[in-house]
FIZA-590765 format. One record per atom (N, C-alpha, C): x, y negated, z. Coordinates in steps of 0.1 Angstrom, whole numbers, plus 5000, padded with zeros to 4 digits. Each point is the difference from the previous one (the first is absolute). Example, Ala and Ser with C-alpha at 12.3 -4.5 7.8 and 13.67 -1.06 7.14 Angstrom:
REM FIZA-590765
513250575078
499149885000
500949885000
499649894993
500949895000
499249895008
REM end
This chain:
REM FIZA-590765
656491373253
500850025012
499949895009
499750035013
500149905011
501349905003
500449925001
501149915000
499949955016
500749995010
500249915010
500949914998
499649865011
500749925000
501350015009
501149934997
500950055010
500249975011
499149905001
499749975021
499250155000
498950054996
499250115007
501150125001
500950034988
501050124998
500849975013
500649915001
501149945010
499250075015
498849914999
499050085017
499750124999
499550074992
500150144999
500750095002
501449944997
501450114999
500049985016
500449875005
500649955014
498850065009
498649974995
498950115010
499850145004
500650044984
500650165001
501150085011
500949914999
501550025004
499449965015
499349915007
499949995014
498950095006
499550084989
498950085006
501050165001
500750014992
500950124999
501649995009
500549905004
500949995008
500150005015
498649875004
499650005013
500050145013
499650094993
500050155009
501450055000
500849964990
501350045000
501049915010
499549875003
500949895005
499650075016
498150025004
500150015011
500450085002
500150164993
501050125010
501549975001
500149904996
502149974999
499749895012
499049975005
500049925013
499750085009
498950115001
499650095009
501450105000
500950054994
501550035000
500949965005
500449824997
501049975011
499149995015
499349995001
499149975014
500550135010
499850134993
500250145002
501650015004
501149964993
501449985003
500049915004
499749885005
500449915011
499450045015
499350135000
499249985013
500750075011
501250104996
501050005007
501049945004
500349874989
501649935003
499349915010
501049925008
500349925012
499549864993
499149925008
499949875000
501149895005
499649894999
500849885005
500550035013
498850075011
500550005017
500150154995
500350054997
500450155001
499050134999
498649905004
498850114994
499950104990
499250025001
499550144986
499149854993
500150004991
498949924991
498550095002
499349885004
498250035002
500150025018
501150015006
499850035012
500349865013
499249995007
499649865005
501249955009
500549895002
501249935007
499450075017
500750105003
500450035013
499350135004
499550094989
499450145004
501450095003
501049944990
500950125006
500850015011
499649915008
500249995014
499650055011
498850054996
499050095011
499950114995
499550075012
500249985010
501850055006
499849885010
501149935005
500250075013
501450085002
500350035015
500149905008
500150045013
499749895011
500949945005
501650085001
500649935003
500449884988
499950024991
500649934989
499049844997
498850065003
498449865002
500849905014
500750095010
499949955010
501349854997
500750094996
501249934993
499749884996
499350044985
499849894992
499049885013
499150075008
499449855004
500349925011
501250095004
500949925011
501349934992
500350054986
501049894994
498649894999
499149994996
498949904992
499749865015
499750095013
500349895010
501449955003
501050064998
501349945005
500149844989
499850074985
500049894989
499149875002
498750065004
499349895008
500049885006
500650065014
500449935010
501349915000
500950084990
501149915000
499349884986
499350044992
499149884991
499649875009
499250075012
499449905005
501049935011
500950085004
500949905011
501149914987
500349994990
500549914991
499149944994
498850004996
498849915002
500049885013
499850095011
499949895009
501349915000
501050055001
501849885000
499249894989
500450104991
499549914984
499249865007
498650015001
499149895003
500549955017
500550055006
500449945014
499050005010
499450145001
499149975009
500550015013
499349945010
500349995014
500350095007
500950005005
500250155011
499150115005
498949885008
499150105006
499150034986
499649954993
499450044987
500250104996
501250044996
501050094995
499850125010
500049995013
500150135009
498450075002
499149904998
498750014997
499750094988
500649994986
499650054989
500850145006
501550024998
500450135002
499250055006
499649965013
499450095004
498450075000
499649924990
498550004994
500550114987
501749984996
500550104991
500150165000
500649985014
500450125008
499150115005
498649925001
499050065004
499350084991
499849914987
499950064986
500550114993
501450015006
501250104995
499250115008
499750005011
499850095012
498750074997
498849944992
498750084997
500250084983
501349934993
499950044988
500750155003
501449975012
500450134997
499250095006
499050045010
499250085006
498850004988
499849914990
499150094989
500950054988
501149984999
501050104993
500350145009
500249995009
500250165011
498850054997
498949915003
498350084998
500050104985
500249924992
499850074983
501150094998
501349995006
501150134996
499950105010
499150015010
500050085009
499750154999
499150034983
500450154994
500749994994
501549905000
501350094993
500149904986
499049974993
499749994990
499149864996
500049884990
499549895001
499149984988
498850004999
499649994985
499749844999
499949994986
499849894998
499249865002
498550105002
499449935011
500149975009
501050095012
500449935010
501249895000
500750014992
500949934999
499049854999
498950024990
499049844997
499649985013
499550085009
499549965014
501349905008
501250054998
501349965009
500149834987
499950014991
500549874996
498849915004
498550045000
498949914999
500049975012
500750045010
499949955014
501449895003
500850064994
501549904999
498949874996
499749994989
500049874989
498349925011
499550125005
498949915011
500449915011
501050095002
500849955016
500849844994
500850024988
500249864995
499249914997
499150054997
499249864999
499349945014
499550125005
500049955015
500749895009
501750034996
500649945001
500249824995
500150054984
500249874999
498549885004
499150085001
499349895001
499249955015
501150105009
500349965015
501149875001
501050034990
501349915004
499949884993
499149994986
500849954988
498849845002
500449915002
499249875002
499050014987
498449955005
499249994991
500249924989
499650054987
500149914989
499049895002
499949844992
499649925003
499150024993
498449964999
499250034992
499549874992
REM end
């Protein structure tokens, strides 16, 4: 009669047991995966579904809303910015209005993209990638060169 040692018995049994459990562990993962894919994430999502699909497509007046709250928040940032650091009068009348003007092309490409009623999400990326162009535009009209 064959005899093993009890290291080999010991690997044998524990090789056994991970060759015969493994398919059982993954369907009890592929399972909860299947019941969590309806419950609500952290932001309120469906789990698997991406941070801001369930937003679009977005009615117009509601886009229009949100990007005229997003300039007002803005503008009042940057005019407590300027107090803050104490810029000079005319300085300050110079940016607003370098502000103002900004406000003025962002909201005519928000009217442009809600103008069938309806805002998809690409358009909405068109209206922010022009916002965040126009800022930089900005700051690196107003903001004194860094020293090199």
């Amino acid at each position: 009669m064959f005899q093993m040692s009890s290291l080999a018995r010991s690997v044998a049994v524990s090789l056994a047991l991970a060759i015969g459990i493994a398919p059982l562990a993954a369907s009890a993962q592929e399972k909860d995966k299947q019941e969590q894919a309806g419950k609500p994430g952290k932001r309120g999502e469906k789990r698997g579904e991406k941070r801001g699909e369930k937003h679009f497509p977005m009615k117009a007046d509601e886009f229009k809303k949100h990007v005229e709250k997003r300039i007002t928040r803005s503008i009042e940032k940057l005019d407590s910015v300027l107090a803050k650091r104490n810029v000079p009068e005319a300085k300050r009348a110079e940016i607003k209005k370098d502000a103002e003007a900004a406000a003025v092309l962002v909201r005519a490409a928000a009217a442009r993209v809600a103008a069938d009623g309806s805002v998809t999400k690409e358009e909405a990326k068109e209206v922010r990638d022009l916002a965040k162009d126009l800022k930089k535009k900005a700051r690196a009209k107003h903001l004194p060169a860094k020293a090199a």
